[in-house]
N, C-alpha and C positions, 0 to 999 in steps of 0.2 A: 110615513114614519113607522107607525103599524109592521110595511112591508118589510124594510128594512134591520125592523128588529128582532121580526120571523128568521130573517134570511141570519142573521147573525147566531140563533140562538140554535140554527141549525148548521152551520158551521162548524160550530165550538162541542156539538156531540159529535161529528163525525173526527174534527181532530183525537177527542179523548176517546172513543173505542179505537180509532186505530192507536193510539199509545198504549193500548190495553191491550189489543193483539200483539202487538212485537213486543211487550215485556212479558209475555207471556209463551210465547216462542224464544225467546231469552233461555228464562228457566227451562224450557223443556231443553234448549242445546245444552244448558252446564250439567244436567242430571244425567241425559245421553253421554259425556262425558265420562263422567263418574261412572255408569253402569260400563259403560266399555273398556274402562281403563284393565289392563294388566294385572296381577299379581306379581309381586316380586319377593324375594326373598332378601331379607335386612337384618342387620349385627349393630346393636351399640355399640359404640367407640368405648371402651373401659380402659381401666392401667392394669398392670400387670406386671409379669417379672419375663424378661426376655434375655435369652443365650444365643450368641454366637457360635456356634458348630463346626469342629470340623473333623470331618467323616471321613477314613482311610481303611480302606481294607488292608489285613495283617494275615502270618500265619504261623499258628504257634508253634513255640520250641522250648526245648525239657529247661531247666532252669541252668543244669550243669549236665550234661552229657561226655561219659570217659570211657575211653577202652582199657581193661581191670588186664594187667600183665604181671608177672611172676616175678617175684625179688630174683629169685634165684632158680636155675636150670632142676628142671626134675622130672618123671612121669605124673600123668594127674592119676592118683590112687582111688579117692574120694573125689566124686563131684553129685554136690546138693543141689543146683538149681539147673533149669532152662526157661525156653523163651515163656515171659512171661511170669515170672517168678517174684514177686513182690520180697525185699529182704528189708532187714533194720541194718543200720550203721551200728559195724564190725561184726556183723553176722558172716559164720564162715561159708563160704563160696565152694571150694575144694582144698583138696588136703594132695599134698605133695608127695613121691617117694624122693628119697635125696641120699640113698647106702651111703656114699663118699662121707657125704658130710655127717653124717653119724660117725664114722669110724673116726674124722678126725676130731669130733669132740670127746670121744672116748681115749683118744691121744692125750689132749689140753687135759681133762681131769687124772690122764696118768702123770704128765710134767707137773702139775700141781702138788698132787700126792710128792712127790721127788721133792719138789723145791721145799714142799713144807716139813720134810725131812733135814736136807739140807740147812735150812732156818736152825731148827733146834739144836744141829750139831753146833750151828754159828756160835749160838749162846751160849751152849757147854765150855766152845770152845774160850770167849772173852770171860765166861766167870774163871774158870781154871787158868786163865793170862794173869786175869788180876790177883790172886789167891796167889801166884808167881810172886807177884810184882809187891802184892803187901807184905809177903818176906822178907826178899831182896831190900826194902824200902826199909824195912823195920830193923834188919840186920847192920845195913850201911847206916843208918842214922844212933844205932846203939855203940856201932863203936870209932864213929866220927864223936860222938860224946864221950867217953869214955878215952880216947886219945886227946882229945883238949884238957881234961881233968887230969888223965895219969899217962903222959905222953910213953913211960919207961913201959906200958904194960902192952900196947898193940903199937905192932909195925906201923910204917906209914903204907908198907907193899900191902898190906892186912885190908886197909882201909880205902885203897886206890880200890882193888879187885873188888872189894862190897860194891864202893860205889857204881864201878863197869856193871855187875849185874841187878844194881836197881835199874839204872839206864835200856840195860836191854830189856830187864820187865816189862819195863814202861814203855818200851817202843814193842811190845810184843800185843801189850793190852790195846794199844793202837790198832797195828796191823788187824788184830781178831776182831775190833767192832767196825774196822773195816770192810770184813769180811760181812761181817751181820748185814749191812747194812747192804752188799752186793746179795745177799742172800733174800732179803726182806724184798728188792729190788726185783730178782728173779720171780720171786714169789707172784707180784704184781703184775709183769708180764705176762705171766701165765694164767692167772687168772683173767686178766683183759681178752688175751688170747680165745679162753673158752667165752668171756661174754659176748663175743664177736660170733664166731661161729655159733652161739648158740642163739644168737639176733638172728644168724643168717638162717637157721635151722626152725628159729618161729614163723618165718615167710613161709615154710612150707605149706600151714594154714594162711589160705589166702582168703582175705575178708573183704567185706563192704565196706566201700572209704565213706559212705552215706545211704540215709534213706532212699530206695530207688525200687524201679521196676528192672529187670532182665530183657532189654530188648533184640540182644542175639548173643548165638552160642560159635566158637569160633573152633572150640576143640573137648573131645569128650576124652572119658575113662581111657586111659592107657597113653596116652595122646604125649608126647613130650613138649614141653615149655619151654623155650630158651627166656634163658634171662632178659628181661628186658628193660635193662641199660645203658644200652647203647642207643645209637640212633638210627641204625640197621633201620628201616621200614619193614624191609621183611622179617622181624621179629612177631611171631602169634601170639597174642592176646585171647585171652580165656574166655573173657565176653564183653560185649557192652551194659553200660549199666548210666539207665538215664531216671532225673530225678521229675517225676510228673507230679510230684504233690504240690509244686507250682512252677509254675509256666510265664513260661516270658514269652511278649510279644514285641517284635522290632519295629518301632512305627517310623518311615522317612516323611518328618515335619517338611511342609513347603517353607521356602524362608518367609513369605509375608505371615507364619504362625509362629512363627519362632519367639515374639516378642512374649503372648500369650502359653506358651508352656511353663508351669510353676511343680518344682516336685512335693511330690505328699497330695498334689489334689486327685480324685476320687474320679473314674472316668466308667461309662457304662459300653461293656463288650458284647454285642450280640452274637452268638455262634448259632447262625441258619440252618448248620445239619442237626442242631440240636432244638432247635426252636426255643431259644432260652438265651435270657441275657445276665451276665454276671458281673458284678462290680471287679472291675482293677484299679490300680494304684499307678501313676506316674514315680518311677522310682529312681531313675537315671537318665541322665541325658548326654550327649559328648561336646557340648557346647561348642561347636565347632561347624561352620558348613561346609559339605563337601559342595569343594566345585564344580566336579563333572553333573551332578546331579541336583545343586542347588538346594539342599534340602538336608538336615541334622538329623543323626542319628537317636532315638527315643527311645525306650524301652519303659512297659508298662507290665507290670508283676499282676498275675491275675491265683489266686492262690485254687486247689483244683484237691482236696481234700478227700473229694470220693470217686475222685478219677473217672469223673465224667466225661471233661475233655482231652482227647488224644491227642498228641503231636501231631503237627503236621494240616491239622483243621485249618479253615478259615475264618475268620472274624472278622465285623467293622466293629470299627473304636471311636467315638463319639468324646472328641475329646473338647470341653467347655475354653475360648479362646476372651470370651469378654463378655459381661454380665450386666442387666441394666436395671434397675430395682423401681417396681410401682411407678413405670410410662405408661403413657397413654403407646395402645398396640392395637391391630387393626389384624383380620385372617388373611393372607396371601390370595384370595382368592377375589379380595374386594380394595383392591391395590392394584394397579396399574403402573411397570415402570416406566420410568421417561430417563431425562438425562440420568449423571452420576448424581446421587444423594435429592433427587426430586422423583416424583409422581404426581399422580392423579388417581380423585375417586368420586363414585356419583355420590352424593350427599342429599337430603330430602330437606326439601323446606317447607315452605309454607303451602298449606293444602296437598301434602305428599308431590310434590314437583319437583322432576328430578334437575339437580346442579351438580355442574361443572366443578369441581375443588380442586387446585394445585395444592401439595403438599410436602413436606420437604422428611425423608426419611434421616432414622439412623441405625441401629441396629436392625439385622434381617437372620430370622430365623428360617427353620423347614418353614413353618406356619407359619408366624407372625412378623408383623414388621413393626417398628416403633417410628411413629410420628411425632416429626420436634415442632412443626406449625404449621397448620391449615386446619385443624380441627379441632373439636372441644369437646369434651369428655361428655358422654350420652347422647353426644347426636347419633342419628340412624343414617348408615349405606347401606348401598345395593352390595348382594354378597352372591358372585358366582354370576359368571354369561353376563358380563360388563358389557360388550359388542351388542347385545340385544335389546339394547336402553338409550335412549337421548336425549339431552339437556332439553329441558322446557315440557317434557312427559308426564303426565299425570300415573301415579301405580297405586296399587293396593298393597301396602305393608305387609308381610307376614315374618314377623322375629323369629330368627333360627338359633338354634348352639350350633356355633364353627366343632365344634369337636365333635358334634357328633355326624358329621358332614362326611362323607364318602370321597 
């Protein structure tokens, strides 16, 4: 019995040191583990505000752009500006020579002089009809009284003849404020006459129909103008004159952005040769989609104050299509996509172990994407080189800023 209970009590130490050896080679495997694991780099899932974007390159153009032409035919006498010539609206441009039409205003105020000559004779002439006519009136009505009272003392031949020349008085004082009044009439003409040509003879200074720049010169000093009234093309134009103190740019919207264009909203214009981004303004639209090309006409007013930007530049316009307020958002670079409106992202759990997460998006920015479910607000991804990680991996956490990410 003795033996029996040696042999047992030597049994039962060699069971517990070896249980003592492999739980001890246990821990040495999980800490080898953990010393060999990886580094990775990881982003809290946070909320945030996330835009829909959409990016078109444009190329600017003056706001109004006109070729500045001559009322009226003349040699250019004076000319103040060329290329490049900053003016104000109704600043004069050149100044006209027009002989003709001088001589014929100096015509118009001689016919005026005349007419208003004429006028006054009018009036001499209807005061002296009447001055006739209150006579003749006062004579015939004296002895038409005068023959009802004392029939024996004036004829009836007496009083017939009175009254024939009140009659003609009266149709005399007619006819002369007739006259006046063809007189007064003449007068009128004449003076319309010189306001006309003398409208036509103010064109000879030709001005700025606006604030503008001088972008070409088509004719100098001496140079003659034909009127440009007509629709002749080949009429010359004195110059171009474009307005750069703002700028429009033509954006062709794709139709899946069309619903998302609102006017008055605020949109940011990068110009590359300038290295400098400026705010525009959505200000017009032609609500209309062309069909060849699927896509609405846009215009975005970018205002250009110091004439920074030139015509003709290029720009992207970053124009805001849909906005998502305080979502949970994730960096694009720790987002994997898969189907439409699904993804995948590694996610860390318990003991930093990397997992598998489906996730279901919705809004997608340059950067960020907005997740509607599969994740919860400050969990930790892997952020950047997704392919270099696999479910069930143990890492070492390191927390980055996505923005300040390369």
């Amino acid at each position: 019995m003795r033996l029996i209970h040696r042999f047992l009590k030597t049994v039962l130490f060699l069971s517990l040191f070896t249980a003592f050896l492999g739980c001890g080679e246990g821990h040495k495997a999980a800490a080898d583990n953990v010393s060999n694991a990886a580094e990775a780099a990881v982003v809290k899932v946070e909320r945030g505000n996330i835009a829909d974007n959409l990016e078109i390159a444009s190329e600017f153009e003056p706001f109004q752009e006109v070729d500045v032409y001559a009322k009226v035919s003349g040699y250019i006498k004076k000319l103040y500006v060329d290329y490049g010539t900053h003016v104000k609206q109704g600043q004069i441009l050149a100044v006209l020579e027009i002989p003709e039409l001088q001589q014929q205003i100096q015509q118009d105020e001689a016919t005026i002089h005349r007419s208003e000559q004429e006028l006054a004779r009018a009036h001499e002439d209807v005061n002296r009809a009447q001055s006739a006519y209150n006579v003749a009136h006062l004579t015939y009505t004296r002895l038409s009284d005068v023959q009802k009272s004392r029939p024996e003392l004036v004829a009836q031949e007496e009083v017939d003849i009175s009254k024939g020349k009140d009659l003609e008085a009266s149709a005399e004082v007619s006819a002369q404020k007739a006259a006046l009044e063809a007189a007064e009439q003449a007068l009128l003409v004449s003076k319309a006459t010189l306001g006309k040509d003398q409208a036509l003879f103010d064109y000879a200074r030709m001005t700025a129909p606006f604030d503008g720049v001088i972008t070409q010169i088509y004719a100098y000093t001496g140079a003659l103008l034909p009127a440009g009234t007509s629709s002749n093309k080949g009429d010359s134009a004195l110059c171009r004159l474009s307005q750069n103190s703002l700028l429009r740019l033509v954006i062709p919207v794709p139709e899946r952005a069309v619903s998302g264009i609102r006017v008055g909203e605020s949109v940011a214009v990068n110009v590359s040769g300038l290295n400098k981004t400026f705010e525009g303004k959505i200000v017009r639209f032609s609500d209309q989609i062309d069909l060849n090309t699927r896509t609405m006409h846009t215009e975005v007013d970018v205002p250009n104050p110091k004439y920074e930007v030139v015509p003709g530049m290029y720009a992207s316009v970053k124009i805001p299509l849909h906005f998502s307020d305080k979502v949970l958002t994730v960096p694009m670079q720790a987002f994997q996509a898969g189907s439409e409106g699904k993804g995948t992202v590694l996610a860390l759990g318990p003991g930093n172990k990397i997992e598998r997460r489906e996730v279901t998006v919705g809004l997608e920015s340059a950067n960020d994407v907005e997740i509607t479910s599969g994740l919860q607000e400050n969990e930790t991804i892997i952020f950047g080189s997704l392919g270099q990680y696999r479910p069930g991996e143990v890492v070492v956490p390191k927390l980055v800023e996505p923005s300040r990410m390369q």
